[in-house]
Every structure is written in structure tokens, then in C-alpha cells.
C-alpha positions, 0 to 999 in steps of 0.5 A: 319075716326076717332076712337070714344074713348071707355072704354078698357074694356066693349067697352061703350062709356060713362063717360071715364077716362083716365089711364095715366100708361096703356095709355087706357080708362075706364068708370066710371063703370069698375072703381068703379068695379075694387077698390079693383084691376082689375078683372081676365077678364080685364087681357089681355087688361092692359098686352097689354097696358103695353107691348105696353109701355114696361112696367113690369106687376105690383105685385098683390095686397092683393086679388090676383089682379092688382092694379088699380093705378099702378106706375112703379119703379122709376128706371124702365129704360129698 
């Protein structure tokens, strides 16, 4: 059985992109939501996607929220 792609957030099925850093998907909606940094609710599912990857969580930004792009340090080798 195949699992039908849907956004990591909202569970929505439609306009999806993909976030190659948290290796998840997000729809358009959750995407334009989160322009200025992801909402406190979408919190546990980017530590999730991060830990998966063994990645560190990264500095909020000015609103004291996760940045949407996000992009590990470059020496980052753990």
C-alpha cells in the first residue's frame, strides 16, 4: 500500500512542496502562513524532521520563530 503524500503540518493533500532541509512537505497554505518563521504549532513536527536527520534545531529568528529557510552550518559534521 502506498502512502498519499500530504502536508506535515495541516495533514491537506494539495499544492505540496517539498522542504529539502526538514526532508517533509507542506502545502502552499502552511507556506505562505509561515513567511515571516513557522508557527509555535508547527514546532514539534520540524524538531521531528530535524532529529530524523541528526540535524541541530535552528536560531529563531526576529519573531522568536523557526526560520522557514533554514540551512545548517556549513561545518555542521556530527
Amino acid at each position: 500500500m502506498v502512502e498519499e503524500a500530504a502536508c506535515a503540518l495541516c495533514g491537506t493533500a494539495r499544492d505540496l512542496r517539498r522542504l529539502p532541509i526538514y526532508q517533509m512537505d507542506v502545502c502552499l497554505s502552511c507556506w505562505v502562513e509561515a513567511e515571516r518563521g513557522w508557527p509555535q504549532s508547527a514546532e514539534p513536527a520540524l524538531f521531528k524532521a530535524l532529529a530524523a536527520q541528526g540535524l541541530l534545531i535552528p536560531d529563531r529568528n526576529e519573531a522568536n520563530l523557526l526560520p522557514r529557510a533554514y540551512a545548517p552550518p556549513a561545518d555542521f559534521a556530527l
